[in-house]
SERO-4910 file (N, C-alpha, C, O; in steps of 0.05 Angstrom, whole numbers):
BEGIN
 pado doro    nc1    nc2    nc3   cac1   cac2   cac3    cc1    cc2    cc3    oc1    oc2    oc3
  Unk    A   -328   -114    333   -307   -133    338   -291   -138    313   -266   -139    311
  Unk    A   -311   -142    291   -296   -149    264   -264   -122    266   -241   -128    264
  Unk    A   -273    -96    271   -257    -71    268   -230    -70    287   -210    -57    280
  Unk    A   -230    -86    313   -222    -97    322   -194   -113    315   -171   -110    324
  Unk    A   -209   -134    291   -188   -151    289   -176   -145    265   -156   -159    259
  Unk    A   -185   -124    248   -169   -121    226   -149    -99    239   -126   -101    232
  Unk    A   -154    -80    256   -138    -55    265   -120    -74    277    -98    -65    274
  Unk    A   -119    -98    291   -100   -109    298    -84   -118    288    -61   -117    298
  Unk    A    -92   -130    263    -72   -141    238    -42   -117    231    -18   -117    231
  Unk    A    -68    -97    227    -49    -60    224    -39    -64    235    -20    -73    223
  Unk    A    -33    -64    260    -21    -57    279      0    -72    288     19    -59    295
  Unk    A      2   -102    289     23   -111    281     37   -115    264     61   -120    270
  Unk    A     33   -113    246     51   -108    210     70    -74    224     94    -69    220
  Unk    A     54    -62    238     72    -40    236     92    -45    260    113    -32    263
  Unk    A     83    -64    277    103    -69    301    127    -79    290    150    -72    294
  Unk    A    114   -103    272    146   -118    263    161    -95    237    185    -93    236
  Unk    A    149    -85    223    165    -58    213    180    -53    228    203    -60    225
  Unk    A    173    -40    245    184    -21    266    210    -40    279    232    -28    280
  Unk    A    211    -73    291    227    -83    305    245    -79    283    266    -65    284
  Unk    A    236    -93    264    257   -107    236    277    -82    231    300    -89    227
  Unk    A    273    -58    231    291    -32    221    308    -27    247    327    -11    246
  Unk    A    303    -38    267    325    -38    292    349    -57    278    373    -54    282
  Unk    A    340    -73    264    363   -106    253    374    -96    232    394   -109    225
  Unk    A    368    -74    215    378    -74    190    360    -56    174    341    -45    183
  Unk    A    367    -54    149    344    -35    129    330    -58    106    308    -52     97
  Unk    A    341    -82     96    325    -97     82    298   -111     91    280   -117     75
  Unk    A    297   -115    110    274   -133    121    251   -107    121    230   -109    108
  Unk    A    255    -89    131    231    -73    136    220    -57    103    198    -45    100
  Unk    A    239    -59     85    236    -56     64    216    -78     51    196    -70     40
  Unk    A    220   -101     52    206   -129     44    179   -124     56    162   -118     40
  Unk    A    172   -125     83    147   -127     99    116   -124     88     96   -138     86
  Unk    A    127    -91     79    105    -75     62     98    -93     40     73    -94     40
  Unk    A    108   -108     22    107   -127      8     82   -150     13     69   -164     -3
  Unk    A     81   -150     43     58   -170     48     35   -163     51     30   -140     59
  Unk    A     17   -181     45     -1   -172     25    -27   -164     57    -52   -165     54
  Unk    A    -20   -159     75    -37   -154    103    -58   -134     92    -80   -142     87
  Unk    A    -51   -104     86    -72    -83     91    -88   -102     63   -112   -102     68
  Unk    A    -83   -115     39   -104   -136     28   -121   -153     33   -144   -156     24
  Unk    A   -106   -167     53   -114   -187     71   -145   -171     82   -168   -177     76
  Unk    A   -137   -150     99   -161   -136    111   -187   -123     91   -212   -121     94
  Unk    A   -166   -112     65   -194   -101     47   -213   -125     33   -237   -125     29
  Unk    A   -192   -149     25   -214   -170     17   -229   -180     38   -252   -188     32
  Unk    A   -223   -184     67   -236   -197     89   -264   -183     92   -284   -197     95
  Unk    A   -265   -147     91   -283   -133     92   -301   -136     67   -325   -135     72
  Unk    A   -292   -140     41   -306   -145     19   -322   -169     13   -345   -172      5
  Unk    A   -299   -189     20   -319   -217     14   -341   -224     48   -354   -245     49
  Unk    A   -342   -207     67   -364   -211     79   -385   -209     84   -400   -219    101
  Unk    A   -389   -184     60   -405   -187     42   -425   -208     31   -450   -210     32
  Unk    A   -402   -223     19   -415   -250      9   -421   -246    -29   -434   -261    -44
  Unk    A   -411   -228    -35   -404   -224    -71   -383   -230    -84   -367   -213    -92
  Unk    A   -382   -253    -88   -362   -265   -101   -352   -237   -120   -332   -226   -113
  Unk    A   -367   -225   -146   -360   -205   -156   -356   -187   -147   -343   -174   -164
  Unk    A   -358   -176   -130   -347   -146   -114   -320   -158   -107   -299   -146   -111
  Unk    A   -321   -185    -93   -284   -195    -76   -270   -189   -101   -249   -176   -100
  Unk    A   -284   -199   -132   -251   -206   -152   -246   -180   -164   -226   -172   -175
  Unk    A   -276   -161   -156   -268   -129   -176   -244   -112   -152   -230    -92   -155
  Unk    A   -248   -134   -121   -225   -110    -97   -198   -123   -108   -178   -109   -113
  Unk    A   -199   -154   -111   -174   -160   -128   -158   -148   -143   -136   -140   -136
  Unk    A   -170   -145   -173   -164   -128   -197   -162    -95   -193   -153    -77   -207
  Unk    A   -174    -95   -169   -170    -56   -167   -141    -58   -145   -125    -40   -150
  Unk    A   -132    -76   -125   -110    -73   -117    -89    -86   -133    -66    -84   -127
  Unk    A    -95   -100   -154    -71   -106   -170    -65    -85   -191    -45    -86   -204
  Unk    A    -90    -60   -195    -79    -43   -208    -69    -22   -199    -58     -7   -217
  Unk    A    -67    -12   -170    -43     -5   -156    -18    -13   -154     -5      0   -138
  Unk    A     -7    -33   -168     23    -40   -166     33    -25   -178     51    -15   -164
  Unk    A     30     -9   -212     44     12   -214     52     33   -203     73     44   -208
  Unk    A     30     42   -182     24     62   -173     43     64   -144     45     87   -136
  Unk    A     54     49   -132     70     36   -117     99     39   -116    115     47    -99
  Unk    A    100     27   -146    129     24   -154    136     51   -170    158     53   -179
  Unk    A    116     74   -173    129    100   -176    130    114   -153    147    132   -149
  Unk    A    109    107   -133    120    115   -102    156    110    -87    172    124    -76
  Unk    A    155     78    -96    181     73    -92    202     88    -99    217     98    -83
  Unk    A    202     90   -130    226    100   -151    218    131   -141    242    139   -140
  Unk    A    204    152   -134    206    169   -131    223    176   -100    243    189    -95
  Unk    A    204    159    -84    221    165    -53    254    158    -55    272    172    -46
  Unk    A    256    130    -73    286    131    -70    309    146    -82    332    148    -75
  Unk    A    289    159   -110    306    182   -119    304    219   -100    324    234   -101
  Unk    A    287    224    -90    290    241    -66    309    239    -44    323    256    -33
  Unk    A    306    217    -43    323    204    -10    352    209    -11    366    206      9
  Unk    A    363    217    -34    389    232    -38    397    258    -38    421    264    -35
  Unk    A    379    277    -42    370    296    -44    354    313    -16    360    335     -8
  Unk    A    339    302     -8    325    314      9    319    297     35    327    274     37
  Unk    A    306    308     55    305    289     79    277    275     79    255    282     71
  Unk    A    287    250     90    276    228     84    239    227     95    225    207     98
  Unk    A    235    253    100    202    260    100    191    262     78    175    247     67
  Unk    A    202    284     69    203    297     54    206    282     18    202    293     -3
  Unk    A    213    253     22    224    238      0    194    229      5    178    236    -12
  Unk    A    187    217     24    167    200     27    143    211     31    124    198     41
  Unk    A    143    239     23    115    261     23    118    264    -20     98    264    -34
  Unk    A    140    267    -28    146    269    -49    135    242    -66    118    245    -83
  Unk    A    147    212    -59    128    194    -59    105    193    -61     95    193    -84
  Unk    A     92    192    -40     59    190    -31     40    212    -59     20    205    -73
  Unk    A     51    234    -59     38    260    -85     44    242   -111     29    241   -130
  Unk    A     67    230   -109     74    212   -138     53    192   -140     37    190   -159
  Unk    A     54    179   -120     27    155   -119      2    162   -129    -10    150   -147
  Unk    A     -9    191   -112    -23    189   -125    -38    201   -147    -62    200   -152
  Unk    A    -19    213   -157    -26    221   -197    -20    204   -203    -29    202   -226
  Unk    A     -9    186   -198    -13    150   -214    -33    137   -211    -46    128   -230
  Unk    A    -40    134   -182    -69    119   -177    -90    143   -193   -104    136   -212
  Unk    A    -91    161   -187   -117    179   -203   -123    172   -228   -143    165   -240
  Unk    A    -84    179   -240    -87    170   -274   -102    139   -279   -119    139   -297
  Unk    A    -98    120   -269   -102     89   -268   -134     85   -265   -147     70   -280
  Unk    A   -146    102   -244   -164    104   -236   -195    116   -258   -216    106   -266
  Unk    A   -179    139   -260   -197    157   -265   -194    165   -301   -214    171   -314
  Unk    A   -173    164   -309   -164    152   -334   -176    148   -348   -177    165   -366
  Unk    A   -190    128   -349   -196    113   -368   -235    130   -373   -249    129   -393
  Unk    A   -241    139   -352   -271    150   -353   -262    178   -371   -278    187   -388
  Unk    A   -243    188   -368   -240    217   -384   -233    208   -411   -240    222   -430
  Unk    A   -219    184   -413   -212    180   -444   -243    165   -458   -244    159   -482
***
């Protein structure tokens, strides 16, 4: 049931995506911004009941914000260039040699 109610959370975040880009292109841009698929990884973490595991899922999704915002800057510099899959496949490979570097980084140095 718990699986349930987080896939449902998903699942509406992507409904109202989906309405909001019928109204316009800023709102569905913002959305992603909210902090939902978080919402679901701390819900699964702190039920647990480890205070330290919840604040290390904290600090590991706050160290994806870079990682994010080169996803961004890459898709929107593609999105002129190429079609808009294709920006946002270009993205996603950007993301993640950022998250790896962020990640994994710091054990090789």
């Amino acid at each position: 049931m718990d699986l349930l109610w987080k896939g449902l959370a998903g699942g509406l975040v992507t409904i109202a995506i989906v309405l909001a880009s019928r109204r316009g292109n800023f709102l569905p841009g913002i959305l992603p911004l909210a902090p939902t698929f978080a919402i679901i990884a701390l819900l699964a973490v702190g039920a647990k009941g480890d205070a330290a595991g919840f604040r290390e899922a904290c600090l590991a999704g706050a160290k994806t914000i870079p990682a994010y915002l080169v996803f961004l800057a890459v898709a929107y510099g593609l999105g002129n260039v190429t079609d808009h899959r294709l920006a946002i496949l270009g993205g996603l490979a950007a993301w993640l040699v950022v998250a790896l570097a962020i990640f994994l980084g710091p054990r090789l140095f």
